[in-house]
C-alpha positions in Angstrom: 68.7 81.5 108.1 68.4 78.1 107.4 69.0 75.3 110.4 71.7 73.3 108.7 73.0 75.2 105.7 76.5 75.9 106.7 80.0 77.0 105.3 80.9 73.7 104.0 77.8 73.7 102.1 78.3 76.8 100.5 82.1 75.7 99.6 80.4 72.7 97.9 78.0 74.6 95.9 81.1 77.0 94.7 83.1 73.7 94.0 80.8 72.3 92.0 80.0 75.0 89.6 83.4 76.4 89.3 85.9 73.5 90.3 88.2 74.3 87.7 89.2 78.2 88.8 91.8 79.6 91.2 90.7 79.2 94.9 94.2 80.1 96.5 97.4 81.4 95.3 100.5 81.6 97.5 103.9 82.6 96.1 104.4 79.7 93.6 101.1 77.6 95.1 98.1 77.2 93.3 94.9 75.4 93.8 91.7 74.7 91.8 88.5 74.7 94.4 88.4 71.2 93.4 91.9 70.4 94.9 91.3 72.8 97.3 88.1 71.0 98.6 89.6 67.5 98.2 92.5 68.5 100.5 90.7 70.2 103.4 89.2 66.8 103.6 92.5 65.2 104.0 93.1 67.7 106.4 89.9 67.1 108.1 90.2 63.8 108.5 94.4 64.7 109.9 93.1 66.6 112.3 90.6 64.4 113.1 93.3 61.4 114.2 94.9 64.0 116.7 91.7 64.7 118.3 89.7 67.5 116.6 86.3 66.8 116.7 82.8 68.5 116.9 83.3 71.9 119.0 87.3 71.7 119.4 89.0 74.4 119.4 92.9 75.0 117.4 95.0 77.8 118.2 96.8 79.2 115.7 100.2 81.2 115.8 100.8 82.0 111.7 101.3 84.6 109.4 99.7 84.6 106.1 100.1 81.1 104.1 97.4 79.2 102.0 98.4 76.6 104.5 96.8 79.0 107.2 93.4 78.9 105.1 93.3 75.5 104.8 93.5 74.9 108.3 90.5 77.4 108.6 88.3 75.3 106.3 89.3 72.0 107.3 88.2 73.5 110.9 84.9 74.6 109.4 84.3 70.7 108.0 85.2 69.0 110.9 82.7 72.0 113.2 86.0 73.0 115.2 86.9 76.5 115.5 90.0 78.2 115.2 91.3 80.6 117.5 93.9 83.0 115.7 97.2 84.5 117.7 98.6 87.4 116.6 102.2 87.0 116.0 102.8 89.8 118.4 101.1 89.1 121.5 103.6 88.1 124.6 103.6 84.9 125.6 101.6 86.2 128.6 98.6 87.2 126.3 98.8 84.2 124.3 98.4 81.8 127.5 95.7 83.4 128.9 93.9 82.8 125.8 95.1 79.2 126.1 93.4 78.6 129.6 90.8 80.4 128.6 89.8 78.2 124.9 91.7 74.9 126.1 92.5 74.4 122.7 93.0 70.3 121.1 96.0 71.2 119.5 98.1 74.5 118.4 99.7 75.0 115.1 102.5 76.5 114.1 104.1 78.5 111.1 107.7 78.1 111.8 110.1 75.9 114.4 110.9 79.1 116.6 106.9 79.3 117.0 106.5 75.8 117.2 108.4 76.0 120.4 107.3 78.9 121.8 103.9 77.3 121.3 105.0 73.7 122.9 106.8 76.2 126.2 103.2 78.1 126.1 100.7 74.9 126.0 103.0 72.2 127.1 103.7 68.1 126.6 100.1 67.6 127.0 98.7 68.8 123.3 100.1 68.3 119.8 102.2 70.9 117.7 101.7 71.2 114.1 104.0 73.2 111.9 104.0 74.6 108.6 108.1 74.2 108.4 109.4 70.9 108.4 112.6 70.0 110.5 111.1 69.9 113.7 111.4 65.8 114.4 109.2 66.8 117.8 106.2 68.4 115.9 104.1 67.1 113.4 104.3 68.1 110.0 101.1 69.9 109.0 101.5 68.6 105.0 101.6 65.3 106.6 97.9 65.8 107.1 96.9 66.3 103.3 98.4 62.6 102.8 95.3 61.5 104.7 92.4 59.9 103.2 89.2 62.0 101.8 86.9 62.8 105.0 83.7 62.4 104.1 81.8 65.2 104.4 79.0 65.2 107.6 75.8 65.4 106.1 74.1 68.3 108.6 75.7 67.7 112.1 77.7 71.3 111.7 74.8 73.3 112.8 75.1 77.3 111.3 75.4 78.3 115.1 78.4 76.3 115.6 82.0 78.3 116.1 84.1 79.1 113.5 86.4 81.1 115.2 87.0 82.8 117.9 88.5 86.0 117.6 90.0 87.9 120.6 89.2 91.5 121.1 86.9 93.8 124.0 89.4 94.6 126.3 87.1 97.0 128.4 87.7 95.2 131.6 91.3 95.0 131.2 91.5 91.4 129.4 90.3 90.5 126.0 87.5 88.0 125.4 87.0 86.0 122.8 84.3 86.4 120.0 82.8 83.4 118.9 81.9 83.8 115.1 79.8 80.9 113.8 79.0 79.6 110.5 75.6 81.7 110.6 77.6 85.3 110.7 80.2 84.1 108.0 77.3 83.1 105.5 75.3 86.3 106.3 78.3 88.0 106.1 78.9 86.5 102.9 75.4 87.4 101.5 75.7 91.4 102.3 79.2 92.0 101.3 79.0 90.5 97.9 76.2 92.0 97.2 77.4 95.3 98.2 80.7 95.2 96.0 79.8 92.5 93.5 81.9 90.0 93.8 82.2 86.5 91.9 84.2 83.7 90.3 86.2 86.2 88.6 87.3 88.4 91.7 90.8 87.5 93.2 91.3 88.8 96.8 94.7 90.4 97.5 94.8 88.4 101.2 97.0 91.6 102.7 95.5 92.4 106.3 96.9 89.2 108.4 93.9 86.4 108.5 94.2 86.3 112.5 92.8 89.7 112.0 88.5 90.2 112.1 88.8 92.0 109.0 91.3 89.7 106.8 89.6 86.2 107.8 86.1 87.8 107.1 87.4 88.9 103.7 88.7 85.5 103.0 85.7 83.5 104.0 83.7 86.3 101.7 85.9 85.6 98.8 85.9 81.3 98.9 82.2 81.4 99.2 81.8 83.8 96.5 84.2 81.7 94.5 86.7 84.1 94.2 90.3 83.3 94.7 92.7 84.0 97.4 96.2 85.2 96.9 98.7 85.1 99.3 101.6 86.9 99.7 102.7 85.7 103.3 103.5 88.5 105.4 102.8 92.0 104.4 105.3 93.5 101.9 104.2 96.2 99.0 106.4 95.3 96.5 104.9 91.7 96.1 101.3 92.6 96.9 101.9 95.2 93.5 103.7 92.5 92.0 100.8 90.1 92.3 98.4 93.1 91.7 100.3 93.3 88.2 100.1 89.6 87.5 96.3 89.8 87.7 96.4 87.7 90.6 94.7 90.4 93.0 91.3 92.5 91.9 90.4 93.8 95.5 92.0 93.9 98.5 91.2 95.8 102.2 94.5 97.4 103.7 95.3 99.4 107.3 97.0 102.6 106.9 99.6 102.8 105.8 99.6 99.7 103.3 97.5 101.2 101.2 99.8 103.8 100.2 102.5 102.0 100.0 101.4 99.8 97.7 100.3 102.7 95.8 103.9 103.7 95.4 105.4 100.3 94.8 103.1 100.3 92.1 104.4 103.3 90.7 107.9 101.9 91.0 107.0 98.5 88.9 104.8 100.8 86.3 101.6 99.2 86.9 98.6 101.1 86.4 96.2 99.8 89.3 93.3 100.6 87.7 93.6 98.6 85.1 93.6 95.4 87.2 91.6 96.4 90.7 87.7 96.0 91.0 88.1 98.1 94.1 90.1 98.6 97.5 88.9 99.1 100.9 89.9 99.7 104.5 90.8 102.2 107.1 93.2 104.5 105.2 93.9 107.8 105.3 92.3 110.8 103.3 95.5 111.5 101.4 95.6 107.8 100.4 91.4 107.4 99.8 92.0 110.4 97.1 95.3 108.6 95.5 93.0 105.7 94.8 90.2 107.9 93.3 92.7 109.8 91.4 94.3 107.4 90.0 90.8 105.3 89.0 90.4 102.9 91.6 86.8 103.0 93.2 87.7 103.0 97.1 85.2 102.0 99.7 84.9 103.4 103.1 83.6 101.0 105.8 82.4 100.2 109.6 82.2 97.2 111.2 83.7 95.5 113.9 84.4 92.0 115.3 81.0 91.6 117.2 79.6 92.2 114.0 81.7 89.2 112.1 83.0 91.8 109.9 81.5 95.1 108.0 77.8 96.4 108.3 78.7 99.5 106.1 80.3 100.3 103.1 80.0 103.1 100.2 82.1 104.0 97.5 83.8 107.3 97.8 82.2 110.0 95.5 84.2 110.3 91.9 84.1 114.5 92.4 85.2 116.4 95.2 85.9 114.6 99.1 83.6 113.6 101.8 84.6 114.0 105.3 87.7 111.7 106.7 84.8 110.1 109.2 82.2 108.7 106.4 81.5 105.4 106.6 79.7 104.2 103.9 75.6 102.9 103.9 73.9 100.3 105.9 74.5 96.9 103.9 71.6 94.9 103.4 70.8 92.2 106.0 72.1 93.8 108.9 69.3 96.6 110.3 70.6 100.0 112.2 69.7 101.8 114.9 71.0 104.9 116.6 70.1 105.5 119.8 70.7 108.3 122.8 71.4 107.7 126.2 68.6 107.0 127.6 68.2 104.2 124.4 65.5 106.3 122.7 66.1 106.8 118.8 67.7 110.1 117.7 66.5 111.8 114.7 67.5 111.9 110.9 71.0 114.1 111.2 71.7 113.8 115.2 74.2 111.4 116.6 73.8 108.1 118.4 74.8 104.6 119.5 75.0 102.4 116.7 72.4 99.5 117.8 72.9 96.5 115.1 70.3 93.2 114.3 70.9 91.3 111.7 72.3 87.3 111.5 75.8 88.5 111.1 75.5 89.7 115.0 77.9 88.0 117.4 76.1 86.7 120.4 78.4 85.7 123.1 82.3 85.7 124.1 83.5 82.3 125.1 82.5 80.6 126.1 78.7 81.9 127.3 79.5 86.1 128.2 76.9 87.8 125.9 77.7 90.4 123.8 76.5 93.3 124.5 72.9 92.5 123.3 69.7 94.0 124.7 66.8 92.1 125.6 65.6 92.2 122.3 68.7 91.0 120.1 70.3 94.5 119.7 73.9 94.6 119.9 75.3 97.9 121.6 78.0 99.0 119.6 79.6 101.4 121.8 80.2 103.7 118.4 78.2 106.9 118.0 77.6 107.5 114.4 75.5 109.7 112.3 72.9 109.0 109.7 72.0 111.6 106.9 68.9 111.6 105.6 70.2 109.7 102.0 71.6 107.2 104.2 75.3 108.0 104.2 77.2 107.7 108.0 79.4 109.1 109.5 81.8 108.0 112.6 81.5 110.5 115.7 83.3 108.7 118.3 82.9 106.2 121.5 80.5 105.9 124.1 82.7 106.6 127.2 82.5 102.9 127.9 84.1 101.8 125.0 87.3 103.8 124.4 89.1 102.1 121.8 92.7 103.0 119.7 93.4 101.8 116.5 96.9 101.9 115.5 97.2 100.7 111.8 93.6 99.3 112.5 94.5 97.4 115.0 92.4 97.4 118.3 93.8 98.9 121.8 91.5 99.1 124.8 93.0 101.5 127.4 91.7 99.5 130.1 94.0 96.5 129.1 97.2 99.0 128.5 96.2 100.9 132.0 96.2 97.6 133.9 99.6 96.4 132.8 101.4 100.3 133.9 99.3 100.0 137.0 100.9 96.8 138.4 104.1 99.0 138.7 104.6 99.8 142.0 105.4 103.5 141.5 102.3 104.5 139.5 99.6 105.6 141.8 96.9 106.1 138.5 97.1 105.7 134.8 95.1 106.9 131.5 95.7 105.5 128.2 94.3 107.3 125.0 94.6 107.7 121.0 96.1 110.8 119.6 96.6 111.7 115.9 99.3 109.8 113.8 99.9 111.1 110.8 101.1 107.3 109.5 99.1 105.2 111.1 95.7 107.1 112.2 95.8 107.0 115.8 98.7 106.6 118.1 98.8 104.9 121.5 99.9 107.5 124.3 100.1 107.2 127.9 99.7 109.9 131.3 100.9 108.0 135.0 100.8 109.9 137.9 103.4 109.2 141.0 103.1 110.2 144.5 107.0 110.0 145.5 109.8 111.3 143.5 111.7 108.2 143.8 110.5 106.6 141.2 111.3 109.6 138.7 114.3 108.8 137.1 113.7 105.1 135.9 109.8 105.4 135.9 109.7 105.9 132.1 112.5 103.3 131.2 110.8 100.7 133.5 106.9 101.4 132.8 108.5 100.5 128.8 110.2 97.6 130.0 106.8 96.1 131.8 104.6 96.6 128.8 107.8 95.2 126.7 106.7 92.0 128.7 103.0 91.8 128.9 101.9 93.5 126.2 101.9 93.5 122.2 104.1 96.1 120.4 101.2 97.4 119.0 99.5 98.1 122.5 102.5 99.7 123.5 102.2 103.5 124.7 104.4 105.3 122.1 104.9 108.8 124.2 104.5 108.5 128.3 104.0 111.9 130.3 104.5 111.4 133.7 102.8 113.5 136.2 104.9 114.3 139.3 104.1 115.4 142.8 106.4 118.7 142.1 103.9 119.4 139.2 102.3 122.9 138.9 99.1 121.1 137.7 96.4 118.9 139.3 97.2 115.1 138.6 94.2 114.2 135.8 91.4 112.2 137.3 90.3 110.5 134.0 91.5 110.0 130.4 89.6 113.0 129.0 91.2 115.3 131.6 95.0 113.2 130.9 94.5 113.8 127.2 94.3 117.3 128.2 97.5 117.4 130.0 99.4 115.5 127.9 98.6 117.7 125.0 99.2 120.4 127.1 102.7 119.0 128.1 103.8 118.4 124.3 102.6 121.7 122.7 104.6 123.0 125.7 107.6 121.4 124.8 107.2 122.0 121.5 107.5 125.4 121.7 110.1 125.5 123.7 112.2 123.4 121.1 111.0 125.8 118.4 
């Protein structure tokens, strides 16, 4: 990796040779990558009068908007890093990532979040929004009236942040990934290589970009020179629409987008495959064979956000259905290495812990926890996978330190959910695990246990009302079993042995319905 080539300098290159085609499409918006790079500039050097400089940080509270992916860039020019919020965090989650990053300024999308923002961070930093009408926040177009930032001519080291991406909730609190130039560009290298990408790809931008997957996937597709389309926030009828319109030739969905876009482009009679390249994402096995069926080439994948993205990816075969758990082949640049527990290699066909190396590796949380690298630069993964001996993998599970739920594809730790029901007085122990969602994948489900009756009649109601508070509505426990002193049973001890009970509890009741 080289010691100054950075993102800006790979968004020149792109803009020189192909200044003329789309870079981003949003609704009615569109931009050459020669307008596009003359307005990050602009931006840049906006940003720059309200105190961005080298190493700032931004926080971010958006949905999907070109505007969104300017500010990205314009942060990658300047060396400042964003740190994306997701739009459904509390505002108890989103300020302990503001102590935590003590970000310059915070933008906005709309007035409501503008001001949930300015109540969050306070009189002390600037707000910028996207939506005018606000006479107390800047107006983020306001910036592009600026003049052209010259570019900085090597200070933005590859190692400098990019982002920093919330996520490892292990402990009970999330921590920040810092992604740097260096694992974007390597990033960049692998994945389009691996699906072949180039200035005639347009990526559908449908997973939200505060997400790992949909800001590594937009970052891919600018320094590839493909375009961006946006459709703002997820809706299937205009991501076919735009599908149709050739404005989209790949795109990476969480269940269940994928099928729904199938159908919506069913609806409008457009025949996918004659515009898509290829989709990707964590889908379904009823969806991943629509695709095939219908002619689209469908990747399966693994990656995660200490890894800046994807590390795997293969196509799924044209005849006949590989397991629901493959995911894909090693891409090129990142290197693989299963291990047991004692951190000795397994052999060809046995399962282990995925130990990654490779310049797209995250190395520390902010702002200086390490990941969780070994002494000599592996990062443990915490996913056990299996390796055939053609090079196809497959997904077994967790290490029991790393239990993780993915909702839609979203990531849960049980140890953040489990801390929240626990500061309710009436819970003596809680367990928080994934079971099977026909919709979504996985499912967020919940066991408490309760030493006095007293608490029995509201427990439920109440333990939904706290996590309505501190946590997002994706991290909230869809079904709670609570285990009472009158129980027949012994109170579970540990998540394996609540999963147990609660299945237990629900094929019980089932029955009993039936």
């Amino acid at each position: 990796m080289s010691l100054t080539f950075n993102l800006a300098d790979q968004l020149a290159i792109v803009t020189k040779h192909y200044p003329d085609h789309l870079a981003v499409a949003c609704e009615d918006y569109r931009c050459s990558f020669e307008s596009f790079s003359d307005k990050i500039r602009r931006i840049a050097h906006g940003l720059s009068t309200h105190g961005v400089t080298m190493d700032s940080r931004i926080l971010a509270l958006a949905s999907n908007c070109h505007r969104l992916i300017e500010l990205y860039w314009a942060a990658v020019l300047l060396g400042a890093s964003v740190v994306p919020v997701e739009g459904r965090l509390t505002d108890e989650e989103i300020s302990y990532m503001v102590m935590a990053t003590e970000p310059v300024i915070a933008v906005a999308d709309s007035l409501s979040n503008a001001e949930r923002l300015h109540n969050i961070v306070g009189t002390g930093r600037s707000i910028i929004c996207f939506e005018e009408g606000g006479g107390q926040f800047l107006l983020f177009d306001d910036l592009a009236q600026s003049s052209r930032m010259d570019l900085p001519d090597g200070t933005v080291s590859p190692q400098t942040p990019a982002l920093i991406i919330y996520t490892a909730a292990v402990e009970g609190r999330p921590k920040g990934a810092v992604i740097t130039h260096a694992n974007l560009l390597a990033q960049y290298t692998q994945t389009r290589n691996a699906v072949q990408i180039g200035p005639d790809s347009r990526h559908g931008v449908f997973l939200p970009l505060t997400h790992t997957f949909g800001a590594y996937l937009m970052f891919v597709a600018t320094c590839a020179g493909s375009a961006n389309t946006v459709i703002g926030a997820f809706d299937a009828e205009k991501a076919a629409k735009a599908i149709g319109q050739g404005l989209v030739s790949f795109f990476a969905t969480f269940a269940p987008m994928g099928e729904r876009i199938q159908l919506a482009a069913d609806r409008q009679g457009i025949d996918l495959a004659d515009y898509l390249e290829f989709a990707t994402g964590l889908e379904v096995a009823s969806t991943i064979e629509r695709y095939r069926n219908v002619g689209v080439r469908y990747y399966y994948m693994y990656g995660q956000t200490e890894a800046a993205g994807m590390v795997a990816m293969g196509a799924a075969p044209t005849d006949g259905l590989v397991a629901a758990n493959y995911s894909g082949m090693m891409l090129e640049g990142t290197r693989l290495s299963l291990r047991d527990h004692e951190n000795q290699e397994v052999l060809p066909g046995q399962a282990g812990e995925a130990w990654l190396r490779g310049d797209c590796i995250v190395e520390h949380y902010w702002p200086d926890q390490p990941t969780r690298l070994s002494e000599s630069g592996w990062l443990r993964t915490g996913d056990i996978l299996r390796e055939e001996l053609d090079g196809r993998l497959y997904f077994v599970g967790r290490t029991s330190d790393k239990d993780l739920i993915k909702p839609g594809g979203l990531n849960v730790y049980p140890a953040e959910v489990e801390h929240v029901l626990s500061q309710h007085l009436g819970v003596q122990a809680s367990f928080v695990f994934g079971d099977d969602d026909p919709l979504w994948r996985e499912q967020v489900c919940a066991v408490v246990t309760t030493q006095s009756s007293e608490y029995l009649p509201m427990l439920e109601a109440e333990l939904r009302e706290l996590c309505s508070t501190k946590l997002a509505s994706y991290k909230r426990p869809v079904r709670i079993a609570i285990h009472s002193p009158a129980s027949t049973e012994p109170a579970p001890r540990s998540r394996s042995e609540a999963k147990e009970y609660f299945l237990r509890l629900y094929s019980s009741q089932a029955n009993v319905e039936h």
